[in-house]
C-alpha positions in Angstrom: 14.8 -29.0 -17.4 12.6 -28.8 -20.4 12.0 -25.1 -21.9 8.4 -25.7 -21.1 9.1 -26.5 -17.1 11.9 -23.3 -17.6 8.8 -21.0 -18.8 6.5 -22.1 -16.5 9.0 -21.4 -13.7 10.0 -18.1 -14.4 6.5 -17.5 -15.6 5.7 -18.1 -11.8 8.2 -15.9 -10.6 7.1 -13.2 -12.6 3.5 -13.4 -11.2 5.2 -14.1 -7.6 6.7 -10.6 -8.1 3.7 -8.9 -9.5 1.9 -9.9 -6.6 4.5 -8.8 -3.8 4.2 -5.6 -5.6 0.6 -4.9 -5.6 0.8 -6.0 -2.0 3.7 -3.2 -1.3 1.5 -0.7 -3.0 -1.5 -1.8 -0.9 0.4 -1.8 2.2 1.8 1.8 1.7 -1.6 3.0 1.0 -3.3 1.8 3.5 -0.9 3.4 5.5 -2.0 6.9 4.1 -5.5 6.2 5.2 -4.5 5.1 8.3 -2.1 8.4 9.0 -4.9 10.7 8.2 -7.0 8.6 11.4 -5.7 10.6 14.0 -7.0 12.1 17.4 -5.5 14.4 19.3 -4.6 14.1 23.3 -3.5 16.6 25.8 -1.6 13.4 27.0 1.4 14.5 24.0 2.4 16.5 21.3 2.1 13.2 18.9 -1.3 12.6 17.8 -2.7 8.9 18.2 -2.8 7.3 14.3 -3.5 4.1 13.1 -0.1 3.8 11.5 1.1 1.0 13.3 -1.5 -1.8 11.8 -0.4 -1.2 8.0 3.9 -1.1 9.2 3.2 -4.5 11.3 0.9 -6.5 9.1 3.7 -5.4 5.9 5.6 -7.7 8.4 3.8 -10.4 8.9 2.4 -11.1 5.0 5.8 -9.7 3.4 9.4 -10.8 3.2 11.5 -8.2 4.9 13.0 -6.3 2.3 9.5 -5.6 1.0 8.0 -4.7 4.0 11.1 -2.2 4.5 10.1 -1.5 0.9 6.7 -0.4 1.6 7.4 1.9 4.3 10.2 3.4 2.5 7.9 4.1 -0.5 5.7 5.5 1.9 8.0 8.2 3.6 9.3 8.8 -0.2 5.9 9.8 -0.8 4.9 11.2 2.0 8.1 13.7 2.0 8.0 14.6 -1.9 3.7 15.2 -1.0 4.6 18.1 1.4 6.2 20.1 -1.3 2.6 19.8 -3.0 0.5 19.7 0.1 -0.7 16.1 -0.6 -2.3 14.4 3.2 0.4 11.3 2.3 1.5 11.9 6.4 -0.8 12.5 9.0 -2.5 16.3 8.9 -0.3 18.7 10.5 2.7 16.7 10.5 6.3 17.7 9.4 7.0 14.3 8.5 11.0 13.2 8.8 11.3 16.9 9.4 9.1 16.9 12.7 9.0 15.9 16.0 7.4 12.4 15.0 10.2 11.5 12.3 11.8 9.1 14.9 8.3 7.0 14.6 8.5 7.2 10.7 12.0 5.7 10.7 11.2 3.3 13.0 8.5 2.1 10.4 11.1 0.7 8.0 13.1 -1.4 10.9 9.3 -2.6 12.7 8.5 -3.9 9.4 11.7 -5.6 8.5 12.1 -7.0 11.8 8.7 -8.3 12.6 9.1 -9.8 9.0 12.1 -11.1 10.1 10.7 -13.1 13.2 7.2 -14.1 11.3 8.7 -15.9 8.7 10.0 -18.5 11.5 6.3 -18.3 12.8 4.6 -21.2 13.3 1.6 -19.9 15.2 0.0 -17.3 16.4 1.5 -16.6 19.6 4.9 -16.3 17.3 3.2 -13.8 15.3 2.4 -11.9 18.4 5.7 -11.8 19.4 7.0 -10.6 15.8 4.3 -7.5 16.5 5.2 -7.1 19.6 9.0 -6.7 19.1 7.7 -4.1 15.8 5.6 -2.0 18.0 8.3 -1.5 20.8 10.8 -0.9 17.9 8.6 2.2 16.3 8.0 3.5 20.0 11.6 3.1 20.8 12.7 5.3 18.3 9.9 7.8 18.3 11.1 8.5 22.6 14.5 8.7 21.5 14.2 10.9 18.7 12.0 13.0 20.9 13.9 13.2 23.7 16.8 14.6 21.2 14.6 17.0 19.5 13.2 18.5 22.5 16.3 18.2 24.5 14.8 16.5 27.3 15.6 13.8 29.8 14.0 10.0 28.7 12.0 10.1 31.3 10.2 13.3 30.3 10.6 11.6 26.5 9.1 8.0 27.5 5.7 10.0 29.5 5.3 12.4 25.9 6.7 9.6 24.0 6.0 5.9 24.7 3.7 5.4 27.6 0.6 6.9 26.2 0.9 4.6 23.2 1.6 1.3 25.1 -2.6 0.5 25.1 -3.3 1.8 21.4 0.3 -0.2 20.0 -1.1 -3.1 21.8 -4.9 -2.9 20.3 -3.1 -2.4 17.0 -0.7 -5.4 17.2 -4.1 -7.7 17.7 -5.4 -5.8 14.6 -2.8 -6.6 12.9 -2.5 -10.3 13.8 -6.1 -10.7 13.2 -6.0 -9.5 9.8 -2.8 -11.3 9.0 -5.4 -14.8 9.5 -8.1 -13.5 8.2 -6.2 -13.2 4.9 -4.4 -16.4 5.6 -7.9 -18.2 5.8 -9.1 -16.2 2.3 -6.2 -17.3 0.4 -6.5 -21.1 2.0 -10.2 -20.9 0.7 -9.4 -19.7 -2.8 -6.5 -22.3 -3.3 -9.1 -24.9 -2.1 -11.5 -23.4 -4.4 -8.7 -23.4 -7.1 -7.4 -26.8 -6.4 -10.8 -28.2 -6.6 -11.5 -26.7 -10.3 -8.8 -27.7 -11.6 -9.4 -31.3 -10.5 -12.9 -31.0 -12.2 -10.9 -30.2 -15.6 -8.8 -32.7 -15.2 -11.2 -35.5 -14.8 
């Protein structure tokens, strides 16, 4: 290999990993803004967020140890922000400290496991699945830590903990999906675009 084919490959690398981290600093805040959506139900003490779009599409657009990454830089954040009052976790929130910190684990292992599955995906009804197995992950470990912090049976901690979020995991799985091809389509159109200005030059 020439030095030339040598630069430009590591040259690529270099901007492949400038990108995947602008897109882990773009997923964790958009998981901010989507913790601060939140609305309040007599249904449970956990208020209904939009955190669940930001930790599944990490999945489906990043490799798994990024979309772990993501999430992880977000409860870094979040956790150092309470000291200093910053709205990094959703208002009112004790964050890993809380009654919700089983959902904020979860967010590292839904996003490294519904990378895990969409990176076999060929379709969208295998990007659905990958979601789906995400969302039941985050809600998995929200009832259990729940049902240890409160000292309750599962029962009491799937009605508080899991069931009122089936719908709203499920609208935000579709979200997520949807977005995941709607960027997939973007990038297909710039690379067109790209491809097709190139060949201009060239000729």
């Amino acid at each position: 290999m020439t030095s030339s084919r040598v630069a430009g490959v590591v040259g690529s690398a270099h901007r492949s990993g400038l990108r995947e981290l602008a897109w882990i600093l773009g997923i964790c805040l958009l998981t901010v803004l989507c913790a601060n959506a939140r609305v309040v139900t007599p249904l449970t003490p956990v208020p209904m967020t939009l955190h669940l779009v930001p930790v599944l599409l990490a999945g489906l657009i990043l490799r798994p140890v990024s979309a772990a990454a993501a999430m992880v830089l977000y409860l870094g954040l979040g956790t150092v922000g309470q000291s200093q009052n910053l709205p990094i976790f959703s208002p009112g929130s004790l964050g890993l400290f809380g009654i919700t910190a089983g959902y904020l684990v979860g967010f590292v292992f839904a996003a490294y496991l519904t990378a895990v599955i969409a990176r076999e995906a060929k379709g969208v009804g295998r990007r659905f699945v990958a979601v789906t197995v995400g969302a039941l992950c985050v809600l998995i470990f929200g009832t259990l830590w729940m049902a240890m912090v409160l000292e309750v049976s599962v029962q009491n901690a799937l009605d508080l903990a899991f069931k009122p979020f089936v719908f709203k995991a499920a609208v935000e799985a579709a979200i997520a999906v949807a977005a995941c091809e709607a960027f997939g389509f973007l990038a297909s159109m710039i690379d067109g675009r790209s491809t097709a200005g190139d060949k201009r030059v060239s000729d």
